[in-house]
SEMARSE-904744 format. One record per residue: residue in three letters; x, y, z of N, C-alpha, C in turn. Coordinates in steps of 0.2 Angstrom, whole numbers, plus 5000, padded with zeros to 4 digits. Layout:
% SEMARSE-904744
AlaXYZXYZXYZ
...
% end
This chain:
% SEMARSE-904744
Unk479753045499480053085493480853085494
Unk481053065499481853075500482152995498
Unk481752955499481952905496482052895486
Unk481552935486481652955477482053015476
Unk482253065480482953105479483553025480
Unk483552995484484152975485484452895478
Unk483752885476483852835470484052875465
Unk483852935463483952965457484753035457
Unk484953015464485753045465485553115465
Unk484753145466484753195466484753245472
Unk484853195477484853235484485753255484
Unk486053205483486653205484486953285479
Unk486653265473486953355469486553405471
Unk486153415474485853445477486153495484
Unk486253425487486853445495487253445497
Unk487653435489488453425490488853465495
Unk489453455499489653485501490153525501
Unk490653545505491053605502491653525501
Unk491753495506492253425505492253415497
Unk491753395496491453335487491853405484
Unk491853445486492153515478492753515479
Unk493053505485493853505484493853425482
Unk493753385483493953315479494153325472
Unk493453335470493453355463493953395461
Unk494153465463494653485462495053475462
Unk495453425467496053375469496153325464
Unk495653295462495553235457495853285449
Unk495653355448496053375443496553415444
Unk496953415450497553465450497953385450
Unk497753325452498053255453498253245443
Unk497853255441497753235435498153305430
Unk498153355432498653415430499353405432
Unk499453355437500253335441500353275436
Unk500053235433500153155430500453205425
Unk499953235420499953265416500853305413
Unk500853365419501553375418502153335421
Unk501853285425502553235427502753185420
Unk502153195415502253145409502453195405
Unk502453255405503053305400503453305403
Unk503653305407504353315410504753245409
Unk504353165410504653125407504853135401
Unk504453165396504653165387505253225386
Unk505153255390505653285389506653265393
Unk506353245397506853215400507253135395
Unk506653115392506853085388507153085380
Unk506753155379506953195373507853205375
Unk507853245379508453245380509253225381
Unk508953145385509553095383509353075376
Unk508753075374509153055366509753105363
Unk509453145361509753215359510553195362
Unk510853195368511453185372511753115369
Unk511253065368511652995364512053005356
Unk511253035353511553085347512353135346
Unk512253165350512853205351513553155350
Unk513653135355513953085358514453045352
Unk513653005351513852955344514352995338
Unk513953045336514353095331514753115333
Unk514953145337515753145339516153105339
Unk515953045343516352995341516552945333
Unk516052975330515952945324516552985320
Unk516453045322516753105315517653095321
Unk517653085327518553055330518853025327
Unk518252945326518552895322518852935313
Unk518452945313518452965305519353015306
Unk519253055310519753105308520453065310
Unk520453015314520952965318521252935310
Unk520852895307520952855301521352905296
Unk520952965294521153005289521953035290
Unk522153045295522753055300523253005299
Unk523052945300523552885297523552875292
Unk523152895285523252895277523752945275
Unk523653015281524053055277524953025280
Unk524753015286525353015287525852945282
Unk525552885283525852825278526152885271
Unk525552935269525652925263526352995261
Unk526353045266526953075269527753045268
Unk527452975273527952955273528452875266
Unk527952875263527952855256528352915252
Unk528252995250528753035245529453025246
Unk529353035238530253015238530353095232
Unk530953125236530953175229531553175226
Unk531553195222532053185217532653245215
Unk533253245215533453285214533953305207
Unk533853355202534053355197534453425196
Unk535053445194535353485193535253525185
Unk535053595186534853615182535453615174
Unk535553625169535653615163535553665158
Unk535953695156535953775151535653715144
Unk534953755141534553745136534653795129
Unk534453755125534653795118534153865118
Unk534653925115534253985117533653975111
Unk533553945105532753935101532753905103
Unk531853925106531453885108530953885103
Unk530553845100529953865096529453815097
Unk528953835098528253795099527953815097
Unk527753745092527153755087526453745091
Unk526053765089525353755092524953745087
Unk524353685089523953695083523353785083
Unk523053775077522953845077522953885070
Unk522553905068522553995063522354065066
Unk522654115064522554155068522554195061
Unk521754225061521454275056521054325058
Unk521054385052520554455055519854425054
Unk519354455059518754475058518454495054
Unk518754545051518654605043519354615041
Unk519054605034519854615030519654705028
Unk520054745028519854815027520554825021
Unk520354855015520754855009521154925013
Unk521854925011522254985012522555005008
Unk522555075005522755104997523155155000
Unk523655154995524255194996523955264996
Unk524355314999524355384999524655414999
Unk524555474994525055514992524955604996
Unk525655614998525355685003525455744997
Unk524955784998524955834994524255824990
Unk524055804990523055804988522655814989
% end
């Protein structure tokens, strides 16, 4: 009879030991350790990206402000200004504008006489 317990694996789940249960639980705290050592990888790797990113755009928007910095200055240094002594102008001035300028409502207005 123990030969047909031991073909059918059932002698062994039968008599397992106190050993075979910690394996087993060793086999999933090993496998809970894979697990969080592979989040800690992605995370570790999340991270220098993230750090590359940074980086790049900083150096990206340097350049940018370095450049912009030398437009103004070339273009600073291009003004020429000019100087002109004021001059007494004729006192009429007139400026025509195009344009008509009319009422809303015409409202009739009739003479009044006081004492009525």
């Amino acid at each position: 009879m123990d030969e047909k317990l031991l073909q059918r694996g059932g002698w062994e789940e039968r008599h397992s030991t106190h050993e075979d249960k910690a394996s087993v639980a060793n086999g999933n705290s090993n496998k809970q350790t894979r697990q969080s050592g592979r989040l800690r990888l992605f995370l570790f790797l999340g991270l220098i990206c993230l750090a590359v990113l940074a980086v790049f755009g900083i150096m990206t928007r340097s350049a940018t402000t370095e450049k912009l910095q030398q437009q103004a200055n070339q273009a600073t240094a291009q003004l020429t200004v000019s100087v002109v002594k004021p001059e007494k102008m004729p006192a009429n001035i007139s400026i025509d504008l195009p344009g008509q300028t009319q009422a809303y409502v015409q409202a009739p207005v009739y003479a009044q006489a006081s004492g009525y």
